[in-house]
C-alpha atoms as one frame of an Amber mdcrd trajectory, in Angstrom:
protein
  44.884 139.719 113.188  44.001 136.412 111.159  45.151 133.111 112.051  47.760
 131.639 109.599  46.292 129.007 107.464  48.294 126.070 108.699  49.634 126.020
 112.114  51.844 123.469 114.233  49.269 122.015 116.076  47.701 121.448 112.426
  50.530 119.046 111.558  50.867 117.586 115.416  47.250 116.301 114.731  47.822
 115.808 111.196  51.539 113.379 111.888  52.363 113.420 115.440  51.280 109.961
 116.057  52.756 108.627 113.350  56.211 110.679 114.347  56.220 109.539 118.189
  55.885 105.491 117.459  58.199 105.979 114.610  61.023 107.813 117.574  59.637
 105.594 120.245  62.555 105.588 122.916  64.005 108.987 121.660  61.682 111.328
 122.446  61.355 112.652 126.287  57.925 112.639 128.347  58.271 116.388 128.536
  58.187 116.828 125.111  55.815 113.959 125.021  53.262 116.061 127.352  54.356
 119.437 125.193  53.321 117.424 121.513  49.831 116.660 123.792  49.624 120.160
 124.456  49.790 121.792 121.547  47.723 119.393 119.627  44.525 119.967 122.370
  45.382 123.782 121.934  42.046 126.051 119.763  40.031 122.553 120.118  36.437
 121.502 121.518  39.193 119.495 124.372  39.745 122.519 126.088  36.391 123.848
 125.745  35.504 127.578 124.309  32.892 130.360 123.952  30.337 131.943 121.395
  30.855 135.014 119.971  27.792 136.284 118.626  27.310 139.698 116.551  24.253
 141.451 117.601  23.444 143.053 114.443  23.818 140.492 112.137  23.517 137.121
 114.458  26.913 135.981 112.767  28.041 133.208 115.175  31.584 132.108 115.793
  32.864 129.597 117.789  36.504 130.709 119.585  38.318 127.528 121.027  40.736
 127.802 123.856  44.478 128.147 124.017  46.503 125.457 125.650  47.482 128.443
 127.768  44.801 130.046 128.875  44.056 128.673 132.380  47.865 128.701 133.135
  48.065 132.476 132.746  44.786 132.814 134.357  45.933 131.107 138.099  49.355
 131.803 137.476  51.026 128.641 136.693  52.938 129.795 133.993  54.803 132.465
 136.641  56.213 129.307 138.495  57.631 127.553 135.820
């Protein structure tokens, strides 16, 4: 399955810091650290791998997910 074209993290990066000064004071630290999150998630931040195809040497870079050390150690079980 595809990635859509335009994701939420796309317009976090794209006008999240323009969003939190402009609600300074009315925004929470939790959702502070959750805007953080999801703009660091599928980037070069939270590192990656190469997948290479053998027959062709097509090379893609795949970027992490914001979760994928929390499901790994099982963080996201005690929240």
């Amino acid at each position: 399955m595809s990635r859509p074209a335009l994701e939420v993290a796309d317009i976090f990066r794209d006008h999240g810091a323009s969003w939190r000064k402009a609600n300074a004071g009315h925004v929470s630290l939790d959702q502070l650290k959750v805007m953080s999150a999801i703009e660091r998630c599928r980037t070069a931040m939270l590192g990656g791998h190469v997948a290479r195809c053998e027959d062709c040497t097509r090379t893609v870079i795949a970027y992490n997910s914001c979760l994928m050390g929390k499901i790994c150690n099982g963080e996201l079980a005690a929240t």
